[in-house]
C-alpha positions as CSV (number, residue, x, y, z in Angstrom):
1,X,16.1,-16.6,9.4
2,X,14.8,-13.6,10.6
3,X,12.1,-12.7,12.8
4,X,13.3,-9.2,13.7
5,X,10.3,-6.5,12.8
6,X,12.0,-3.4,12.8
7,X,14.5,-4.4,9.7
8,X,11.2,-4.0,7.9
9,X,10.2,-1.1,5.6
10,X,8.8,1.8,8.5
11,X,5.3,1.4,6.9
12,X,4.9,-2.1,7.1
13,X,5.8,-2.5,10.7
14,X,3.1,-0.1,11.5
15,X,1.4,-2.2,9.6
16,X,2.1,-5.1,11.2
17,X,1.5,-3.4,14.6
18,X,-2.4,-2.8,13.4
19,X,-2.6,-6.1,12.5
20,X,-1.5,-7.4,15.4
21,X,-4.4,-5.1,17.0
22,X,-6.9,-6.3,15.2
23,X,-5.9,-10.4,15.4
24,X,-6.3,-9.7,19.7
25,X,-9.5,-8.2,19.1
26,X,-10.9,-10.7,16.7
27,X,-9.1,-13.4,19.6
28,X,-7.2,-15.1,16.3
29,X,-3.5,-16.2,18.0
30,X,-1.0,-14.2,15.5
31,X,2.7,-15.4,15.4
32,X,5.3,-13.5,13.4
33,X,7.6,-15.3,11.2
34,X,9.8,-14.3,9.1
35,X,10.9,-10.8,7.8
36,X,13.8,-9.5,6.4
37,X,16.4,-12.0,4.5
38,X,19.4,-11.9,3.5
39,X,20.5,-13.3,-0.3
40,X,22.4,-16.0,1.9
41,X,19.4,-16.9,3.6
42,X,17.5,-16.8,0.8
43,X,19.7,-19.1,-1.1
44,X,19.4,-21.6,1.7
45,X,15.6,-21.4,1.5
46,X,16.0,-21.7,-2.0
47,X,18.5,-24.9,-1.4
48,X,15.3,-26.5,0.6
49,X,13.9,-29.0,-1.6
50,X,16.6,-29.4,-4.3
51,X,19.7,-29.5,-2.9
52,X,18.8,-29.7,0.8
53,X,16.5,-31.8,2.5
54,X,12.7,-30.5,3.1
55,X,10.2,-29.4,0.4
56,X,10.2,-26.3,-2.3
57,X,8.9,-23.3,-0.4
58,X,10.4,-20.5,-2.9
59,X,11.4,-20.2,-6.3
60,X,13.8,-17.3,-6.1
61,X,17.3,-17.8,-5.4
62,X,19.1,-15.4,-3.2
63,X,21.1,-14.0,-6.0
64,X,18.0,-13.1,-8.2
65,X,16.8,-10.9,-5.3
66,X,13.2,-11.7,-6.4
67,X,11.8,-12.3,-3.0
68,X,10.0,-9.8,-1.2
69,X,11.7,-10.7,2.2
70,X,15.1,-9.3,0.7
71,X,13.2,-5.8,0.0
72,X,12.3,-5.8,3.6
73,X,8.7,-5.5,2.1
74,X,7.2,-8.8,3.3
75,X,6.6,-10.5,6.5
76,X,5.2,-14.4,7.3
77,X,2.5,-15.1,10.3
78,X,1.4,-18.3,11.7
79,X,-1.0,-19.6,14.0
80,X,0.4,-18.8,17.6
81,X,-0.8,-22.5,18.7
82,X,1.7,-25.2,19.5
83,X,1.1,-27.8,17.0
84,X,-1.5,-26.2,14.7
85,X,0.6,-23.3,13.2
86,X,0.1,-24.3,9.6
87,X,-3.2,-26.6,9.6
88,X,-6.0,-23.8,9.8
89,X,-6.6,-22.8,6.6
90,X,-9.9,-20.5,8.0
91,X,-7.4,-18.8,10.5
92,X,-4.7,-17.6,7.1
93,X,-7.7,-16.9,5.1
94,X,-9.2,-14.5,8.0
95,X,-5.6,-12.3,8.7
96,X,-5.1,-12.2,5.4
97,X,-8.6,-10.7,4.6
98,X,-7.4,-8.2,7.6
99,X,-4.2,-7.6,6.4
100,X,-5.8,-6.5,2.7
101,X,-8.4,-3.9,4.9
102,X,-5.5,-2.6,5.9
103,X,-3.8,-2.2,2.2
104,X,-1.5,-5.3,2.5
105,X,-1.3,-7.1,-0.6
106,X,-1.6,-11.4,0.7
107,X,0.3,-14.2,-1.1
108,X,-3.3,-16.6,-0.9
109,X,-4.2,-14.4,-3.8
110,X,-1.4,-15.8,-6.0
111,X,-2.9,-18.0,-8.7
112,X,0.9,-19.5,-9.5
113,X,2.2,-20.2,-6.4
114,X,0.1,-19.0,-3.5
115,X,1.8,-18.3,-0.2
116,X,-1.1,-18.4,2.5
117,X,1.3,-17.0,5.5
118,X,2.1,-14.2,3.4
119,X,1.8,-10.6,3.6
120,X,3.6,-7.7,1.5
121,X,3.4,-4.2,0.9
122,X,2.1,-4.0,-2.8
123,X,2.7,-0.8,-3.6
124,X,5.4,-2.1,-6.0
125,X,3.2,-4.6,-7.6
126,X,3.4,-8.6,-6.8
127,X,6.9,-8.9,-7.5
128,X,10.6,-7.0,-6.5
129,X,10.6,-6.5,-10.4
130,X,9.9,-2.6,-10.3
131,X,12.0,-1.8,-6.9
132,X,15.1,-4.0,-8.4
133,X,14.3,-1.5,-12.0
134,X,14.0,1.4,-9.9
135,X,16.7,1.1,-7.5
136,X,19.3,-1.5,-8.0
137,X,19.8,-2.6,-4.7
138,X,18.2,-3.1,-1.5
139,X,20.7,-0.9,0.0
140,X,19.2,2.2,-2.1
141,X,15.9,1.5,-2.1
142,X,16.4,1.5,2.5
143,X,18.0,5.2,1.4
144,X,14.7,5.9,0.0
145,X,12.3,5.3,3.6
146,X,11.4,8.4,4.9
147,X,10.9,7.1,8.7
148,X,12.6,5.1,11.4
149,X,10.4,4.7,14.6
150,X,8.7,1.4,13.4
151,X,5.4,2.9,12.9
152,X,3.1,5.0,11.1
153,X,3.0,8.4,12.2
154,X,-0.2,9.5,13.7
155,X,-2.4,12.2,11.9
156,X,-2.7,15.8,13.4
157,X,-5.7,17.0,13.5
158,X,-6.7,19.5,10.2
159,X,-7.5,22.8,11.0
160,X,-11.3,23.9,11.0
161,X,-11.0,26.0,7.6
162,X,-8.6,24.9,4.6
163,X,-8.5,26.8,1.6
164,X,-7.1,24.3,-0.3
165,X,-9.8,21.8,1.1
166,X,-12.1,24.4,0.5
167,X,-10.6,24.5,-3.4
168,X,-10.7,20.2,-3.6
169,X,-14.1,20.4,-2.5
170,X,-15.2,22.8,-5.5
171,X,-13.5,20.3,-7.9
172,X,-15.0,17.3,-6.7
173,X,-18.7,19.6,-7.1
174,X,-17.4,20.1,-10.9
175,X,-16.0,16.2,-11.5
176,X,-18.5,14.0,-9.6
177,X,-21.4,16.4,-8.7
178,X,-20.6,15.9,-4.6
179,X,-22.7,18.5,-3.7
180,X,-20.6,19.4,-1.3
181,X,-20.5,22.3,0.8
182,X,-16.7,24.3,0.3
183,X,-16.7,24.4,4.6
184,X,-12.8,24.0,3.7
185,X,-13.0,20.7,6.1
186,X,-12.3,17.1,5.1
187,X,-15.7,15.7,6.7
188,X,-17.2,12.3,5.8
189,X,-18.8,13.5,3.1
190,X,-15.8,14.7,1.4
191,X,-13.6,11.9,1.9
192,X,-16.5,9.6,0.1
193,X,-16.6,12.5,-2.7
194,X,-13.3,11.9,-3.1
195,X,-13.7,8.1,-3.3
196,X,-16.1,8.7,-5.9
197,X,-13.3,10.7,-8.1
198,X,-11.0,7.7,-7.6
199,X,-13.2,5.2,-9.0
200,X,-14.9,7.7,-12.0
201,X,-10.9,8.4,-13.1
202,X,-10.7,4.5,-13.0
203,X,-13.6,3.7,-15.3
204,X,-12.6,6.6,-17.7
205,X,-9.2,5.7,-18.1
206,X,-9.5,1.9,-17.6
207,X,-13.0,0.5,-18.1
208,X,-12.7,0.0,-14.8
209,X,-16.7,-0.4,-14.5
210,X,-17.2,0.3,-11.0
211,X,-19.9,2.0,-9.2
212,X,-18.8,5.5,-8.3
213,X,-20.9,5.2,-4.7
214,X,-17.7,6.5,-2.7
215,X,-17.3,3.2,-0.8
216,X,-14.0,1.6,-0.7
217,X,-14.8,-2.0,-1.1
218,X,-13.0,-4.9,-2.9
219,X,-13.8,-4.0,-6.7
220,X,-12.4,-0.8,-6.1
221,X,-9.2,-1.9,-4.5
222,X,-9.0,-4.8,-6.7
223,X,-9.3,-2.3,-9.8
224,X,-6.7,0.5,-8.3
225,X,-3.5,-3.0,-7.9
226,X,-1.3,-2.8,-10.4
227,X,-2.0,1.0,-11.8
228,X,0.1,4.2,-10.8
229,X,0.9,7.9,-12.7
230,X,4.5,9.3,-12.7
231,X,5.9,12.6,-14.6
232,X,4.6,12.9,-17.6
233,X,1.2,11.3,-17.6
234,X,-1.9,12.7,-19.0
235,X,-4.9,11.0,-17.1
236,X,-8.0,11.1,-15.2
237,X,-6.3,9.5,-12.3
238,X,-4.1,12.4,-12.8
239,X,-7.1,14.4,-12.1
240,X,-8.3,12.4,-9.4
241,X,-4.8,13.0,-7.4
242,X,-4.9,16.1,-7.6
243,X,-8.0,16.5,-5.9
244,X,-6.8,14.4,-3.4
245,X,-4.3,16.3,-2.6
246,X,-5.6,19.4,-2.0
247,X,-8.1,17.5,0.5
248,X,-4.7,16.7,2.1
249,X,-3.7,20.3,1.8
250,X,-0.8,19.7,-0.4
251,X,-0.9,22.2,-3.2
252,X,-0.5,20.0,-7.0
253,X,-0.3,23.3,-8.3
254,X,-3.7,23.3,-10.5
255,X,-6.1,20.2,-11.4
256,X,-5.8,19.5,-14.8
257,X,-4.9,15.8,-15.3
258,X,-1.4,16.5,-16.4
259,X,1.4,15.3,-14.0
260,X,3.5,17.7,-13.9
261,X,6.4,19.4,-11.8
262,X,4.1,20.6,-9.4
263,X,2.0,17.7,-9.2
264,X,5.4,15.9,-8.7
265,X,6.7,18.0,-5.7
266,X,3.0,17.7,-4.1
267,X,3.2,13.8,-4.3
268,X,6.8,13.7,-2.9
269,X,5.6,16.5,0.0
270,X,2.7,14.2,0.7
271,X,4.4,10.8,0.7
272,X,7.5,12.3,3.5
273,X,4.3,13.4,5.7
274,X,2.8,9.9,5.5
275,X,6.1,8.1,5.7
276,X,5.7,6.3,2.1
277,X,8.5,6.2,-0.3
278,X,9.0,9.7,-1.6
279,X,9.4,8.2,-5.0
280,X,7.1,11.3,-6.5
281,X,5.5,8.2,-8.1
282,X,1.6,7.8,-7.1
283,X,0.3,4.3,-6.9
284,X,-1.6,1.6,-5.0
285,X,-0.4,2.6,-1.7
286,X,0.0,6.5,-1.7
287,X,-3.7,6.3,-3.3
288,X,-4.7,4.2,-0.8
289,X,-3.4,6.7,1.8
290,X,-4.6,9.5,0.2
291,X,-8.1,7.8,0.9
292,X,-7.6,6.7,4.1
293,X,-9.7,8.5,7.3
């Protein structure tokens, strides 16, 4: 099975490569397992257990494309240590808390069948469910990744004056009383501002009850899982995109909770510049990006 990184979605291997980062740092020994599968490697996991000698490790057959590995959205680790890579159940617990800083979704979380060595992109929820409703095949959702190069592109610097920075910053005066100053520049203050509208949208339009302090913490990316807004959608997340999108100078097009054409177009402009899938769809992951410093 395979172990090669770069048949992964472009956003995870940069994930990946922070993670990596941050496991030397912390001096935790990080081993990369498997990636990408095919469905006939998938059915021969599948085989392990029933048909096959070894135990059950999965409980999607190849066929059902219901494992993350076939979306090329997933990636095992282990503990680089000959002899000890799956009996340290502090070292799985401590990369996947980094891997979930870093907006990975981790299979320890799984309350049916928790998969400790397990890290996924969750922008598509827990499951391949949405991706195999919204694309078919694997083949067209790969048409759908907006970069190659194996990692995130880096951020150019903003320019000292936005006007459309300038015109977020007024909005998140009106929505969350920042009390910002419209300088047109994304500063600290305005990124937490716009933390704030996040987590207000999130208790208006899901009794999310969260403190609206403008720090990113668990509840607030525990709350955020699971919810996105598309064409059509009348929300206060709605709201709350839009905003953060003109902190990202990317024009919506007006901030009025509605998701609209031009709120579409911004989303899809914004998630080719971030190398996300420019699905014009605005979940857990282009949120989280939206956030990010």
């Amino acid at each position: 099975m395979g172990r090669d990184i770069s048949r992964l979605h472009p956003r995870l291997q940069g994930k990946v490569a922070q993670l990596q980062k941050a496991c030397e740092k912390a001096g935790l020994a990080l081993g990369i397992g498997e990636c990408f599968r095919s469905a006939a490697e998938q059915d021969a996991l599948y085989a392990q257990g029933r048909t096959s000698p070894g135990a059950i490790v999965t409980n999607a057959p190849g066929s059902s494309y219901s494992s993350q590995h076939q979306w090329g959205i997933a990636f095992d680790f282990f503990k680089n240590v000959s002899g000890h890579a799956y009996d340290d159940n502090g070292f799985f617990s401590r990369v996947g808390a980094m891997g979930k800083s870093l907006g990975l979704g981790w299979g320890g979380d799984w309350k049916d069948f928790p998969d400790r060595p397990h890290l996924y992109l969750p922008d598509w929820g827990d499951t391949p469910s949405l991706l195999k409703q919204r694309y078919g095949t694997f083949e067209n959702f790969k048409a759908s990744w907006t970069g190659g190069e194996g990692d995130e592109k880096p951020q150019t610097s903003a320019p000292a004056f936005s006007p459309l920075v300038r015109d977020g910053q007024i909005h998140l005066n009106n929505y969350v009383g920042a009390g910002l100053a419209a300088d047109g520049i994304r500063g600290s203050a305005t990124k937490a501002a716009g933390i704030r509208a996040v987590q207000q949208a999130m208790n208006l339009d899901y009794a999310a009850g969260l403190a609206a302090d403008g720090i990113w913490g668990p509840a607030s990316d525990g709350a955020l899982k699971g919810h996105y807004v598309e064409l059509g959608e009348t929300q206060e997340l709605v709201r709350a995109v839009q905003i953060l999108l003109l902190l990202r100078q990317t024009d919506p097009k007006g901030v009025d909770a509605v998701f609209g054409s031009g709120t579409l177009a911004a989303v899809r402009q914004y998630q080719q510049q971030a190398n996300l899938a420019a699905d014009g769809v605005a979940g857990y992951a282009t949120i989280r990006s939206l956030l990010e410093v």
